[in-house]
Wavefront OBJ file of the C-alpha trace (Angstrom):
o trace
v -25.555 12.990 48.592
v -25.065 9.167 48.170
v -28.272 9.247 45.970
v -27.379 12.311 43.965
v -23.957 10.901 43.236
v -26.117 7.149 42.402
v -28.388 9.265 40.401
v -25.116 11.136 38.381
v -23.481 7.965 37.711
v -26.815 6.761 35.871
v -27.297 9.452 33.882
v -23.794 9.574 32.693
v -24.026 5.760 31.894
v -27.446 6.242 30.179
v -26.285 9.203 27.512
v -22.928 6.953 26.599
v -24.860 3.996 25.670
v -27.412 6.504 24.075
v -24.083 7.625 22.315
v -22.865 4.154 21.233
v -26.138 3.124 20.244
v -26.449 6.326 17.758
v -23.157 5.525 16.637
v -23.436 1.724 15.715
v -26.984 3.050 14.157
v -25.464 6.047 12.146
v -22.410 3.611 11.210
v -25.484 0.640 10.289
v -26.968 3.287 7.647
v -23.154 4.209 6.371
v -22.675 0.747 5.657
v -25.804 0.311 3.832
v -25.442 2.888 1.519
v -22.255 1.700 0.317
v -24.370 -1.821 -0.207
v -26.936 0.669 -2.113
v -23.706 2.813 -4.183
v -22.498 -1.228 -4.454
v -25.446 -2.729 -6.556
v -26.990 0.558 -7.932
v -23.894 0.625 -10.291
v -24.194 -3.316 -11.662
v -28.006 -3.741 -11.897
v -29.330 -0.085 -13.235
v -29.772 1.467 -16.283
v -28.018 4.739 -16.585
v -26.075 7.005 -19.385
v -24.568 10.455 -18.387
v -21.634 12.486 -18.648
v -19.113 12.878 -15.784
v -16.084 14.724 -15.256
v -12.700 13.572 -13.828
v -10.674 16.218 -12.401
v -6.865 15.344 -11.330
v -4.609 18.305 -9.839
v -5.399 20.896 -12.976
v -6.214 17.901 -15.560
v -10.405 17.565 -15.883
v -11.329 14.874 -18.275
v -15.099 14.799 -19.605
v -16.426 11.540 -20.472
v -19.604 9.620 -20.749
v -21.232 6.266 -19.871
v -24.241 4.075 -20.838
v -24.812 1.380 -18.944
v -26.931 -1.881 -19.242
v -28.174 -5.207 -17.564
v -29.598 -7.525 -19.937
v -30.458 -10.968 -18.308
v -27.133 -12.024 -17.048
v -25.288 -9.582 -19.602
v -23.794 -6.176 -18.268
v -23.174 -3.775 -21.273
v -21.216 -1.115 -21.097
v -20.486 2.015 -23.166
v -17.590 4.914 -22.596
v -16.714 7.842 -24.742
v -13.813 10.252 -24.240
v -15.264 13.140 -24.932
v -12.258 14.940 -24.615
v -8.374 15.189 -26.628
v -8.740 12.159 -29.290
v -11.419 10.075 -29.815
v -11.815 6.918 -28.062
v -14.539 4.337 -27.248
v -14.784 0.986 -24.946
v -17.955 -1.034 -25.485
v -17.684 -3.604 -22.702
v -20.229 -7.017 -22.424
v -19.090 -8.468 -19.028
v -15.401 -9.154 -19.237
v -14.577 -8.385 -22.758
v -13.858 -4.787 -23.815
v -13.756 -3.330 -27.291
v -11.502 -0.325 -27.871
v -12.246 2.081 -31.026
v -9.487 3.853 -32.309
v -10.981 5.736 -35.224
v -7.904 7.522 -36.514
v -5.810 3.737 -37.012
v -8.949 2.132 -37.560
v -8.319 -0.072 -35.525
v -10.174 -2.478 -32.592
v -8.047 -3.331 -29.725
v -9.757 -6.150 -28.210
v -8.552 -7.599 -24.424
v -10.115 -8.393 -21.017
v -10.630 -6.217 -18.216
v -8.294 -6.295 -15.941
v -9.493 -4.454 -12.719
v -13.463 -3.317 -12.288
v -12.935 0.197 -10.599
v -14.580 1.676 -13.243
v -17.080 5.262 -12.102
v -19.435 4.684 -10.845
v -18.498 0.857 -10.058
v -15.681 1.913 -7.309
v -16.604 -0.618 -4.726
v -14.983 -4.415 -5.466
v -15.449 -5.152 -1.316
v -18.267 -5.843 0.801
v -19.228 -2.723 2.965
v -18.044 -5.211 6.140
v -14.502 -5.699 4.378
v -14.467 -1.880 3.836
v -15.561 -1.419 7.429
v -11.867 -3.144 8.484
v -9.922 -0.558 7.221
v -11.896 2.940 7.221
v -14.164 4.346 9.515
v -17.920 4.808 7.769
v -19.855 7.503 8.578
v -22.756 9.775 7.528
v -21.928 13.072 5.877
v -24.187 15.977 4.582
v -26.821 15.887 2.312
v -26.870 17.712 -1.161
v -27.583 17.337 -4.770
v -25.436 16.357 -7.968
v -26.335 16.690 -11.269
v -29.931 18.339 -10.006
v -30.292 14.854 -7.910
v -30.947 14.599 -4.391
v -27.923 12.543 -2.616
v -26.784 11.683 0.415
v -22.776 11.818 0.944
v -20.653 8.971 3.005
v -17.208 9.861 4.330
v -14.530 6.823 4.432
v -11.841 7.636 6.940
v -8.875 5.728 6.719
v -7.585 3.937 9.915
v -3.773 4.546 9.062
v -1.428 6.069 6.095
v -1.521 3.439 3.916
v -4.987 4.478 2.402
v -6.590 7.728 1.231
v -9.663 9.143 2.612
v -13.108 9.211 0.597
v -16.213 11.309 0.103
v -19.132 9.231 -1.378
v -22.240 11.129 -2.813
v -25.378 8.865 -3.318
v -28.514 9.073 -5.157
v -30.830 9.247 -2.994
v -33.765 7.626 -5.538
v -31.437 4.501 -6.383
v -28.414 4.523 -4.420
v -26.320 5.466 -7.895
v -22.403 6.788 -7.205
v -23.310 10.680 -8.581
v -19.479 12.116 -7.480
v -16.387 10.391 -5.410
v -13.682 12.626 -4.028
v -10.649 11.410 -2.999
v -9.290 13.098 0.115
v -5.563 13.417 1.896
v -4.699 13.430 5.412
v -5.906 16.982 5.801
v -8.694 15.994 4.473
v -8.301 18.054 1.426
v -9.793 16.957 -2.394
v -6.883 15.812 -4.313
v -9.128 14.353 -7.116
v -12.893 13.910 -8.121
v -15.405 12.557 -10.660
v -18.449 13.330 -10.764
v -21.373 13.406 -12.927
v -22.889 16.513 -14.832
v -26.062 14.855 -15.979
v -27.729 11.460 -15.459
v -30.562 9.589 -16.152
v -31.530 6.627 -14.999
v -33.741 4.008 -16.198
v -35.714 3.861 -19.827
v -32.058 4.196 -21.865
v -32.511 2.911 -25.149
v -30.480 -0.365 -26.070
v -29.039 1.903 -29.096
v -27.335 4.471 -26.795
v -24.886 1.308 -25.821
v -23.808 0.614 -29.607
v -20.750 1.755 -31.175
v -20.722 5.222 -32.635
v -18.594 4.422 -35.832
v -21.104 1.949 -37.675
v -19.355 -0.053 -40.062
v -15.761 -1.231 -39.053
v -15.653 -4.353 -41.058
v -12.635 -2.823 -42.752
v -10.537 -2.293 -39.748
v -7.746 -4.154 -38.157
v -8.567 -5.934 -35.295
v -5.680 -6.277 -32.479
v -6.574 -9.080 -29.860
v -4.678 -8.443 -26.914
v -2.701 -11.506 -26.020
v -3.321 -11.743 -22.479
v -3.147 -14.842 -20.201
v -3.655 -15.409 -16.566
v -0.112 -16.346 -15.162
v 1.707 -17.673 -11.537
v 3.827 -15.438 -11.051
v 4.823 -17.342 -7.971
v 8.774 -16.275 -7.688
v 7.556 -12.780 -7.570
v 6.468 -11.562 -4.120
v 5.172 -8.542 -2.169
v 6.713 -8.952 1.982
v 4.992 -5.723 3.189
v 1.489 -5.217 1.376
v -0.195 -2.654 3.253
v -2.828 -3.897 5.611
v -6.143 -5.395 3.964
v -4.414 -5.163 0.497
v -4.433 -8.879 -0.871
v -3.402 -10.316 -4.389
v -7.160 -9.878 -6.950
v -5.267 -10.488 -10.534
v -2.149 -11.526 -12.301
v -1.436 -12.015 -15.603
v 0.367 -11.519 -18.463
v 0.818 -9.353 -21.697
v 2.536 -9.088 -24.823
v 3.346 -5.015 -25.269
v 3.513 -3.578 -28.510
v 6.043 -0.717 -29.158
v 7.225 0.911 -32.448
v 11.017 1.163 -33.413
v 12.769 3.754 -35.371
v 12.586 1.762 -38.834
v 8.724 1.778 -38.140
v 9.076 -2.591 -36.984
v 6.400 -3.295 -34.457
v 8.650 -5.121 -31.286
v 6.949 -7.017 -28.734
v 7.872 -7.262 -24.719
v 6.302 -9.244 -22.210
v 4.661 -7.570 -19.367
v 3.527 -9.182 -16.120
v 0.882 -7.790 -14.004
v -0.149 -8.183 -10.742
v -3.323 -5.941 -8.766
v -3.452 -5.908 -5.418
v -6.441 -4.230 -3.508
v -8.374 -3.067 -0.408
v -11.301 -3.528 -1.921
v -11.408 0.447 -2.609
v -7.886 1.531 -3.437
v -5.848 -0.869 -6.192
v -2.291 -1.034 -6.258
v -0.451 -2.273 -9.919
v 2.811 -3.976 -9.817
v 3.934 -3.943 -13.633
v 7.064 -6.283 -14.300
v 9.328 -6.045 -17.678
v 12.477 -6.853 -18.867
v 14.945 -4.178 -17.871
v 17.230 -3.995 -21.195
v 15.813 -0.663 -21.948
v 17.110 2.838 -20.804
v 15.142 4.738 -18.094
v 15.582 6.231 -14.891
v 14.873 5.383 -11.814
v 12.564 7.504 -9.947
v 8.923 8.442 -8.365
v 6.502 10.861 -9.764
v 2.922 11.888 -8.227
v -0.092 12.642 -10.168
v -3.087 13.822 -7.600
v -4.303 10.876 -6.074
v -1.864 8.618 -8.554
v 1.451 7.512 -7.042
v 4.066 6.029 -9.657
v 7.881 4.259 -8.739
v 9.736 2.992 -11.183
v 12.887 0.991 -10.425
v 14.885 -1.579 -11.809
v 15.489 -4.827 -9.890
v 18.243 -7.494 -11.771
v 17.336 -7.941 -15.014
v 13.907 -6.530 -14.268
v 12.319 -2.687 -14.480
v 9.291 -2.597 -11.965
v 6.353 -0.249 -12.517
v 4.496 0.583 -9.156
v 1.421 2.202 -9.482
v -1.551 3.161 -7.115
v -3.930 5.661 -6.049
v -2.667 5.655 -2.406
v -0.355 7.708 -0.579
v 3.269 7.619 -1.149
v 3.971 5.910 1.880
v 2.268 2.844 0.489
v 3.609 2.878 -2.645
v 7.590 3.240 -1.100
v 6.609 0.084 1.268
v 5.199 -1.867 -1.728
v 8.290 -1.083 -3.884
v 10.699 -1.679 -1.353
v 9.863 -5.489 -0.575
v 9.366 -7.003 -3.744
v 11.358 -9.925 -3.811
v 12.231 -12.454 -7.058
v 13.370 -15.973 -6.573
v 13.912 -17.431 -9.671
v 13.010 -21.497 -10.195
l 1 2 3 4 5 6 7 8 9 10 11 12 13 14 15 16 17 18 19 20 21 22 23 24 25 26 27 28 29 30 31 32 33 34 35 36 37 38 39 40 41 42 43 44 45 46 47 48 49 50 51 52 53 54 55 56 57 58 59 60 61 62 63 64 65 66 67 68 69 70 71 72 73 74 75 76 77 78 79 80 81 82 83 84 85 86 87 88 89 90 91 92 93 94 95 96 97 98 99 100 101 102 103 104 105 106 107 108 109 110 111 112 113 114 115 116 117 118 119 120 121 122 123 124 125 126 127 128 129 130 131 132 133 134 135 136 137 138 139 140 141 142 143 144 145 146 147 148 149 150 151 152 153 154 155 156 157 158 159 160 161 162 163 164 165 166 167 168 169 170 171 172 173 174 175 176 177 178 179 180 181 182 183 184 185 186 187 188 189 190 191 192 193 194 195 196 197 198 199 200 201 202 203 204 205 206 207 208 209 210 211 212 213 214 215 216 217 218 219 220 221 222 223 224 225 226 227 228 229 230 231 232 233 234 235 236 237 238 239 240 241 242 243 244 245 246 247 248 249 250 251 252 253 254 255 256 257 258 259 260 261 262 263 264 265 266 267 268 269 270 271 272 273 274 275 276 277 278 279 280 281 282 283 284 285 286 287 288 289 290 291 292 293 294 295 296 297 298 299 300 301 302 303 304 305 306 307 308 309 310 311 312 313 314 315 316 317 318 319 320 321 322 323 324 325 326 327
């Protein structure tokens, strides 16, 4: 009996570490895909058209992108409602707007763009959702291989990751709620990778010597007497800066505001805090757009803009403990 029960207890022992071990393994091959998804989207050359579906909203547009040397170009249409077109080459993006001929010209602010979602390290991801292995499948007539990010509290959505299986590519994210359900997606419809010809990254419109060119006056700023007391955990301060906002009276006069801008983010998720002066009319309230929380709230003189794809949960804690202390 002594020896049966001896022989029990090893057994038992032997299939949990067999169970551990195939865990840390399957969670060591999670982790490097997301390195894969990570530097498939900066160093290949790709164009295709993807769709972005929010609630009942889908949005069609398409990308071409390319590493020259040290130089990441970049090329998105909205292929959808009126025409638009970003050429990006590294920080600086052009903006075509065809109808106002017109080039709005600024600096990125955040670089979340599909299928560039990850700004973290898959470790730093690692700290705040659980990484796993999920089915296998095929996008856009590619085989892929599909990574589920579980959150570890309500702060953060979940996320379903589908992978080229060739070059590690993003091919479709979904965004998932506590149930688990899709609350928004983008994903492409056709792809190719490698062999794009430099052309397919140049500007559609040919000749705009004639149009007005808007440079966005943008600076990076300290916005030191503004703070957040209760960012949600692993959220940390990536970007603030400042903008001069143009908006259009009755009498047709252009009128400037300053905006201030701060990002904060998980690495995955981004939360905006947008900072104005208040002297304008609005109400107070909270709106939610899929995955897209939005508060807006005055505080003093100020009207704060609070906006994030993360639960609502986050977004009320975030809004609720900003704090000014004027110099």
């Amino acid at each position: 009996m002594r020896q049966t029960f001896a022989l029990l207890k090893f057994v038992v022992a032997t299939s949990l570490l067999l169970v551990g071990f195939s865990a840390s393994a399957e969670n060591a091959d999670a982790q490097s895909w997301l390195k894969k998804i990570q530097s498939a989207a900066q160093k290949l050359n790709y164009s295709g058209t993807f769709v972005y579906q929010q609630g009942s909203q889908m949005r069609t547009s398409r990308i071409t992108h390319l590493l020259e040397g040290k130089n990441e170009i970049e090329k998105l249409e909205v292929l959808d409602g009126k025409q638009r077109e970003y050429i990006r080459t590294n920080e600086e993006v052009i903006c075509y707007v065809p109808e106002a001929k017109t080039l709005l010209v600024e600096k990125r602010v955040t670089h979340d763009v599909f299928p560039a979602i990850l700004a973290a390290t898959p470790t730093e991801i690692g700290e705040y959702y659980n990484v796993r292995m999920d089915a296998v499948g095929r996008v856009a007539g590619r085989d892929c291989q599909a990574i589920v990010l579980e959150p570890k509290d309500n702060m953060r959505y979940g996320y379903r990751l589908w992978a080229d299986k060739a070059t590690g590519l993003l091919l479709r994210a979904q965004t998932l709620d506590e149930g688990r359900s899709v609350i928004e997606q983008i994903a492409f419809t056709q792809i190719a990778v490698g062999g794009i010809d430099r052309a397919r990254a140049r500007s559609s419109f040919g000749d705009t010597s004639g149009w007005r060119v808007e440079n966005a006056v943008m600076s990076q700023a300290s916005l030191s007497g503004w703070t957040v007391k209760s960012l949600p955990p692993g959220f940390r301060k990536v970007r603030e800066v400042k903008r001069l906002v143009s908006d259009t009276a009755v009498q047709g006069q252009s009128a400037q505001r300053e905006v201030s801008h701060m990002v904060f983010s998980d690495g995955l998720a981004a939360i905006s805090v947008f900072i104005e002066p208040g002297s304008q009319s609005r109400t107070e309230g909270s709106i939610q757009q899929g995955a897209l929380n939005i508060v807006g709230k005055r505080h003093g003189d100020f009207w704060l803009t609070i906006v994030g794809e993360v639960p609502s949960a986050a977004i009320r804690q975030v809004a609720n403990s900003i704090e000014f202390k004027s110099k």
